[in-house]
TIKOL-657756 format. One line per field, with one value per residue (C-alpha): residue number from 1; residue in one letter; x, y, z. Coordinates in steps of 0.5 Angstrom, whole numbers, plus 2048, in hexadecimal, padded with zeros to 3 digits. Each point is the difference from the previous one (the first is absolute). Example, Ala and Ser with C-alpha at 12.3 -4.5 7.8 and 13.67 -1.06 7.14 Angstrom:
BEGIN
drendo <- 1:2
tido <- A:S
px <- 819:802
py <- 7F7:807
pz <- 810:7FE
//
This chain:
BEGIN
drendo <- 1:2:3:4:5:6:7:8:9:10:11:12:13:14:15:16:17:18:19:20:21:22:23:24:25:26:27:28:29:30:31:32:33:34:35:36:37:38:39:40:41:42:43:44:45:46:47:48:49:50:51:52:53:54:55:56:57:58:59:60:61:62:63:64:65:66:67:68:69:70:71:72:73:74:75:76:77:78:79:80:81:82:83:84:85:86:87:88:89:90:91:92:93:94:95:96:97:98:99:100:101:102:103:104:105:106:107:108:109:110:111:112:113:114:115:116:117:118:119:120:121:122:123:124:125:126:127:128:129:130:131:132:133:134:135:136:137:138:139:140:141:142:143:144:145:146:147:148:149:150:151:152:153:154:155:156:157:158:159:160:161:162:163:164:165:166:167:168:169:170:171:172:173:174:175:176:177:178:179:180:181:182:183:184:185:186:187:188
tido <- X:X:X:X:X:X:X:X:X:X:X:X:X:X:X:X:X:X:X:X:X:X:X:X:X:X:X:X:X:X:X:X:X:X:X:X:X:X:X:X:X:X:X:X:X:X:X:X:X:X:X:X:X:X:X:X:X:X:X:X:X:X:X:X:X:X:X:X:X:X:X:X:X:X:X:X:X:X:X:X:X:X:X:X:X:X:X:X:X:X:X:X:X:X:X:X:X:X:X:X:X:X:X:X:X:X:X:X:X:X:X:X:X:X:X:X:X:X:X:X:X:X:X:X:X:X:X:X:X:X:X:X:X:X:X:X:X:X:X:X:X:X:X:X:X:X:X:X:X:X:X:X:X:X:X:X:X:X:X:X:X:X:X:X:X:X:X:X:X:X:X:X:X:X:X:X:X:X:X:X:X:X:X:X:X:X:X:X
px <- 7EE:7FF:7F9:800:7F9:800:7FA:801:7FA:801:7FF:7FB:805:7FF:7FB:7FD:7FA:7FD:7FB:803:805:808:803:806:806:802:806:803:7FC:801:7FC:804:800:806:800:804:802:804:801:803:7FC:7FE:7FD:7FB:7FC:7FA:801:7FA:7FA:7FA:7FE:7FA:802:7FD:803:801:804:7FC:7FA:802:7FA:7FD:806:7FE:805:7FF:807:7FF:807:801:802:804:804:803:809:805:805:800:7FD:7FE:7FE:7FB:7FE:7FE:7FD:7FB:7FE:7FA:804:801:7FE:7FB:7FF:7FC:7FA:802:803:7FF:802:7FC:800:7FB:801:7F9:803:806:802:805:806:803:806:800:7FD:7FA:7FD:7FB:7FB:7FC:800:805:7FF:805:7FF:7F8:802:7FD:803:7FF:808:802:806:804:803:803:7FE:804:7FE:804:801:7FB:7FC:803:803:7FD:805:7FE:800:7FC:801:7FB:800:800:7FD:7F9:7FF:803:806:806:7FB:802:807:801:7FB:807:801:808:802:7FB:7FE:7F9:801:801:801:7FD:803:7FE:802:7FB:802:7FA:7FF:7FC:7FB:7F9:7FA:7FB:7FA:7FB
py <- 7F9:7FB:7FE:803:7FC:7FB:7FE:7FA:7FD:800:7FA:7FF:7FB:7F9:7FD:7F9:7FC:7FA:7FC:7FF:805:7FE:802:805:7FF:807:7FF:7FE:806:806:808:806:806:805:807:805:805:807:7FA:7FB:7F9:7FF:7F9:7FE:7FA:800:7FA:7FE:7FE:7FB:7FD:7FA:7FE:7FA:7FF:7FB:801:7FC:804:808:802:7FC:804:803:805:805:803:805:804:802:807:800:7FC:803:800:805:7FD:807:801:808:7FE:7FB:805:805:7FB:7FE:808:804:802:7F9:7FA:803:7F8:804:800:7FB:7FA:7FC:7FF:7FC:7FD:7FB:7FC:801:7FD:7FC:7FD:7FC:804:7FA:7FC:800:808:803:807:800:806:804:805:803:803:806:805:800:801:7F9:800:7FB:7FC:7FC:7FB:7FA:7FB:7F9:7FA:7FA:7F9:7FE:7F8:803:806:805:808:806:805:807:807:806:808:805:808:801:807:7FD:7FD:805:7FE:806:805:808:801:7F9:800:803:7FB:802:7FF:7F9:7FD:7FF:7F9:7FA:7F9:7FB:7F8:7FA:7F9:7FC:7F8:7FC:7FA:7F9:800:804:7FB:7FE:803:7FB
pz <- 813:7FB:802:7FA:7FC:803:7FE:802:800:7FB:800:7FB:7FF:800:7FC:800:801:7FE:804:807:804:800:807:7FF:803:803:802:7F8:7FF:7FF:7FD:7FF:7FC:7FD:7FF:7FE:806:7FC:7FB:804:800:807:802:805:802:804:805:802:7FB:7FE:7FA:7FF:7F9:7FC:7F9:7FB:7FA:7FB:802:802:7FF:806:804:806:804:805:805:805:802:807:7FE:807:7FE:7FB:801:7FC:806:802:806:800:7F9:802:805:7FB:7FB:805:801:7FD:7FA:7FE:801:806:803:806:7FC:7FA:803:7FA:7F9:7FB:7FA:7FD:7FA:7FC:7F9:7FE:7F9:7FD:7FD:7FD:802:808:800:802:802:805:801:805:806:804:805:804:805:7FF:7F8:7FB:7FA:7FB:7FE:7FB:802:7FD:803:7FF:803:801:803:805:803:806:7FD:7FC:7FF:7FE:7FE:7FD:800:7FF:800:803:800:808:800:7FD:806:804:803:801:802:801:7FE:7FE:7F9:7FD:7FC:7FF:807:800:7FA:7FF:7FD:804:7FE:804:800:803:801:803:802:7FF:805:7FE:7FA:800:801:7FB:801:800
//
């Protein structure tokens, strides 16, 4: 059972914002996480997911960025895994269907790069992440490329037998590509 931390939601990912919102291209784009199951990397991706993001990189600090995960969704192409990630122990998508981060800061890095703040939100458990990114403007919108890692048991992910972190590590990296559509519109 690779659901292994899964902690998609992760997501926390994306980061951007700026005056109006870009429409995401949700077919290019793309939210995984990588666990290590017996120390082996174990990939997932979570299929479907929302985000409402607004950025301009010449003003992040303007940015706004929110993306919910449909924590059911999430794939090992394994479909016993999936089935086990969707139970109680893990994921429990029963009573929490939803994952979410909120970008509540961005900042400049330099060259392309930035780092967004904010809440994320797993499993009833909200954290606060730090996540960098890459954003890079494309002819039609842009992409943002970046990747975070989050500790699965503090938000309760692999409950019971599975807090043992040797079978499942307790770390998990979340990445993402988001394909931006159009450019935000200016507020007015």
């Amino acid at each position: 059972m690779k659901i292994a931390t899964t902690i998609g939601l992760t997501i926390a990912l994306l980061a951007a914002g700026a005056a109006g919102a870009h429409s995401v291209v949700y077919d290019k784009s793309r939210i995984t996480c990588v666990s290590r199951q017996m120390n082996v990397p174990v990939e997932a991706v979570f299929r479907r997911f929302s985000a409402q993001i607004a950025f301009d990189p010449a003003k992040p600090e303007t940015a706004r960025a929110q993306i919910e995960i449909d924590v059911a969704s999430f794939d090992l192409d394994n479909a016993e895994a999936n089935d086990e990630a969707r139970d109680k122990p893990w994921f429990d998508v029963r009573t929490y269907p939803k994952a979410t981060f909120v970008a509540t800061a961005i900042r400049a890095l330099g060259g392309g790069k930035f780092e967004a703040r904010g809440p994320l939100t797993i499993k009833g458990k909200t954290l606060d992440v730090v996540t960098p990114f890459t954003y890079r403007d494309e002819p039609v919108g842009g992409t943002v490329d970046g990747a975070f890692t989050v500790k699965r048991l503090q938000y309760n992910i692999g409950e019971g037998a599975w807090k043992d972190t040797d079978t499942v590590a307790d770390e998990v990296q979340i990445r993402y590509h988001i394909v931006l559509a159009g450019k935000p519109a200016a507020k007015k």
